[in-house]
C-alpha positions in Angstrom: 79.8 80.4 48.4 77.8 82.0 51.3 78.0 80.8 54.6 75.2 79.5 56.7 74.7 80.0 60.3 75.2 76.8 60.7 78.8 77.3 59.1 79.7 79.9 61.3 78.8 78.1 64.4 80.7 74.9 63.4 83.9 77.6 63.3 83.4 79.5 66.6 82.7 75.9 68.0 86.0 74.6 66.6 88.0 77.9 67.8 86.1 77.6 71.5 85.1 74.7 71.7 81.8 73.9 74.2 83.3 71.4 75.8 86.1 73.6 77.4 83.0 75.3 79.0 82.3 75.5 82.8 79.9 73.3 83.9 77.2 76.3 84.9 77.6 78.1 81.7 75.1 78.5 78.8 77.1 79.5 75.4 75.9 78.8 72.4 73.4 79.4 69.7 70.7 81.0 71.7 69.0 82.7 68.4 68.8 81.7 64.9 68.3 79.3 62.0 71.0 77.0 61.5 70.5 77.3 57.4 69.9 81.3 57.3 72.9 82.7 55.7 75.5 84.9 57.4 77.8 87.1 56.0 78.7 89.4 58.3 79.2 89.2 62.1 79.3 91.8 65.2 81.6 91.0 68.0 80.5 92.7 71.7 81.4 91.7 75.1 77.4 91.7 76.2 74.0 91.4 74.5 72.5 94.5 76.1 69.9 97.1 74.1 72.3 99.0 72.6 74.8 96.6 71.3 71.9 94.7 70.0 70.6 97.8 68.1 74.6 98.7 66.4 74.1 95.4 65.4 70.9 95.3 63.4 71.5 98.9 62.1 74.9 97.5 60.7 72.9 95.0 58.7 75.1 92.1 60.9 73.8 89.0 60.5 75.2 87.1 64.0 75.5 89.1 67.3 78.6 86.9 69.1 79.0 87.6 72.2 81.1 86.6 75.5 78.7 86.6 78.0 75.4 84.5 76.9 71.9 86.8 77.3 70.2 83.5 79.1 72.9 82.1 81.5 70.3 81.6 84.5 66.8 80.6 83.5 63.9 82.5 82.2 60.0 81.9 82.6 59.3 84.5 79.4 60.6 86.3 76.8 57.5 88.6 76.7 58.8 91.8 75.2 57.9 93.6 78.5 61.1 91.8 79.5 64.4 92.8 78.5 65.9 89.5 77.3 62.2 88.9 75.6 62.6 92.3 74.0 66.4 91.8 72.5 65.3 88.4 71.4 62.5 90.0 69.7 64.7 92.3 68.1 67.1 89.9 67.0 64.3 87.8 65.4 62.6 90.5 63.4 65.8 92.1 61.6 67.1 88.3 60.9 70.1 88.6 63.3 71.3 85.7 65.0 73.1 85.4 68.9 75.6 82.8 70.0 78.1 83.3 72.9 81.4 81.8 73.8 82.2 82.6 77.4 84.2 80.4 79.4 85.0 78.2 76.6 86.7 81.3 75.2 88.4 81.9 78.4 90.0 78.6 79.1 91.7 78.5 75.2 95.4 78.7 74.8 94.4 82.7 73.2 91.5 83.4 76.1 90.7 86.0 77.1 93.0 86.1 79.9 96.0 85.2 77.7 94.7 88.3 75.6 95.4 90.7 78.8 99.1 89.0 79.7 100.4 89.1 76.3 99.7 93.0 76.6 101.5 92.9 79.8 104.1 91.0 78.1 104.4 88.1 80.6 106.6 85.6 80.1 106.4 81.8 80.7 102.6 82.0 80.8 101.0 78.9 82.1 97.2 78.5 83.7 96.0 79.2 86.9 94.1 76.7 86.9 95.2 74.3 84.1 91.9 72.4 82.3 92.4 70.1 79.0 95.1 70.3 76.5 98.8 72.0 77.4 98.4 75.8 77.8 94.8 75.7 78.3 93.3 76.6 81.3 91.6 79.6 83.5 93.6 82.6 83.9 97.4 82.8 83.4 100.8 83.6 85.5 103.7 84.7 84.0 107.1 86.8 84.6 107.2 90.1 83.5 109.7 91.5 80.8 111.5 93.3 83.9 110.4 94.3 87.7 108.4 96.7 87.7 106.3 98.8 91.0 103.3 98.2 92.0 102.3 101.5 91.1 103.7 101.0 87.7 101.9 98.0 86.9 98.9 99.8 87.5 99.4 102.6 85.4 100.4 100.4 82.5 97.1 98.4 83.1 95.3 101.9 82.9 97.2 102.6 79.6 95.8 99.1 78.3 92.6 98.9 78.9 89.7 101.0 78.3 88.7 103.8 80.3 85.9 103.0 82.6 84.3 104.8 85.5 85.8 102.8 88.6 89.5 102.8 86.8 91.8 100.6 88.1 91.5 99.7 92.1 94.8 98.5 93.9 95.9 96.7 97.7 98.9 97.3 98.3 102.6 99.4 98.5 102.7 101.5 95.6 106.5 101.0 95.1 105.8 97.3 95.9 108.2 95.1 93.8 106.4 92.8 91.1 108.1 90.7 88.9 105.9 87.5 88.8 101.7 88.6 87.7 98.9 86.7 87.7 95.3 87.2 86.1 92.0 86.2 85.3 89.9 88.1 83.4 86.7 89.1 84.4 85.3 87.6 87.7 88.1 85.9 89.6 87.9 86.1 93.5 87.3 81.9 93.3 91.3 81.7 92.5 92.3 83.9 95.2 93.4 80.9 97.0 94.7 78.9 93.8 98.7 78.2 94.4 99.6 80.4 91.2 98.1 83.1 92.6 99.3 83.0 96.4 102.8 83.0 94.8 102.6 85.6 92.6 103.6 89.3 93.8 100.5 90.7 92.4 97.1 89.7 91.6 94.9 91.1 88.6 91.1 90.4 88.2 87.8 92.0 88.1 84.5 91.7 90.4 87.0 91.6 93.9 84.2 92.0 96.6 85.1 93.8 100.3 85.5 90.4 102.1 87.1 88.1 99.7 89.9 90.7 98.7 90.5 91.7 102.6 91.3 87.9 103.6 93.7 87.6 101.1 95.1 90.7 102.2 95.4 89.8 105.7 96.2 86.5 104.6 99.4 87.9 103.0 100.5 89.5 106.2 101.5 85.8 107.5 102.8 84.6 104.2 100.3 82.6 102.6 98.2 85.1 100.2 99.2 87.1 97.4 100.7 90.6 98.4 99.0 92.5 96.2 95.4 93.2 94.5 94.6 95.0 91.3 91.1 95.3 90.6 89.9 96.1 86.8 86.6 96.7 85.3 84.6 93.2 84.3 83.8 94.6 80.8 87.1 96.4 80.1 89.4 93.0 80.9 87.2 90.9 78.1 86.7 93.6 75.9 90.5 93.2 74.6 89.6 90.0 73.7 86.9 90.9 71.3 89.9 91.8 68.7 91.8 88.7 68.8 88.6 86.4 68.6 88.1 89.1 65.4 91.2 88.2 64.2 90.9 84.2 64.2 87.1 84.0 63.2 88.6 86.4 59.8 91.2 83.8 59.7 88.6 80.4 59.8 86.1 81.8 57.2 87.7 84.3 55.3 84.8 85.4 53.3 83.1 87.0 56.4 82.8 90.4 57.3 83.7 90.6 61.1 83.1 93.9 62.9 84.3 94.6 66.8 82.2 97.1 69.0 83.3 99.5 70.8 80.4 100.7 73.2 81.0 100.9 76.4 78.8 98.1 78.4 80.4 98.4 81.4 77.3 98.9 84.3 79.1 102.3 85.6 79.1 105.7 84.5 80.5 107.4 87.0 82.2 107.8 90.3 81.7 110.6 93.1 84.7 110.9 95.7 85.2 112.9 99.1 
């Protein structure tokens, strides 16, 4: 028996659900008809042009992304437009959109949890704790065994997929860490969360100049995480795409569920001195 879009909605909404969302976010069905049928879905972190054209040319029916095309408001989706253009697209070759963004961060299996059971932390719990037990945004845990700050790095390099601005770090590079914890993708906002002030080291994405310095300082006289480790946006929520794979296989079993692996990160290179 076929699925219908419909079908496949009522599952990612069940495995992340909208409620879990943040109260500015916009996931969701953004493009479809609930009764069309679906048998085959693309997973990519963002709907940009060319994730939106692998999709089509693999015949996918559903385009589910983590980061929703229409978070802030539109006036147009004239095809002169971007967003008007990969709507149109989407229309045309039958090929539906929903995202799940921060309600597929804050599940027990988010998108951060993705990232620290790579790193192998144990005794994960939430930054920021929101709903049931385990669920929340970001996660702290121990680390199999102490480690360098340098280290950590490296290992986080090894993990993730290569981008152009790497992996950028504050700190000693034979720093001690034992205790870690993470947000994946944009995560200045928790800089001053208790989890993360206690924790030797500090990994998120998006760190901007002024933020990450006052938590440096703020370090210096004992009440700011000692360390910084900033990743690329795209590559810390792209290791999720496998896992939400894996689960959405799992829930409707008669799917055919393909992962992307273009790079969407917005940089292609660095020049240095």
């Amino acid at each position: 028996m076929p699925y219908s879009l419909a079908d496949v909605n009522d599952a990612i909404e069940s495995l992340w659900p909208r409620g879990g969302a943040s109260s500015w976010d916009a996931p969701g069905l953004l493009v479809g008809d609930p009764g069309a049928t679906v048998s085959s879905v693309h997973l990519a972190v963002d709907a940009v042009a060319d994730t939106v054209a692998e999709a089509v040319g693999a015949g996918a029916d559903l385009l589910l992304v983590h980061h929703p095309l229409l978070l802030r408001g539109v006036t147009s989706v004239a095809e002169d437009r971007y967003k008007g253009a990969l709507i149109a697209a989407l229309i045309r070759a039958d090929c539906a959109l929903v995202a799940a963004h921060t309600n597929a961060d804050v599940v027990e299996q988010g998108t951060s949890a993705v990232l620290a059971d790579l790193l192998g932390l144990r005794d994960q719990r939430p930054i920021e704790p929101q709903g049931e037990p385990g669920q929340g945004i970001g996660r702290v845990g121990t680390l199999p065994a102490p480690t360098t700050l340098g280290r950590l790095a490296a290992e986080l390099a090894r993990i993730l997929p290569a981008t152009a601005s790497g992996v950028r770090v504050s700190g000693d590079y034979e720093g001690a860490v034992t205790t870690v914890a993470l947000c994946g993708g944009a995560g200045d906002s928790l800089l001053a969360a208790p989890a993360v002030t206690s924790a030797d080291a500090y990994i998120t994405s998006d760190l901007r100049h002024h933020p990450a310095s006052e938590a440096r300082e703020a370090a210096l006289h004992g009440a700011g995480t000692p360390f910084l480790i900033d990743v690329s946006h795209w590559a810390s929520e792209w290791l999720w795409l496998d896992a939400a794979a894996a689960v959405l296989r799992t829930a409707l079993p008669e799917l055919t569920v393909t992962v992307s692996e273009l790079r969407t990160d917005p940089w292609d290179f660095v020049v240095t001195q």
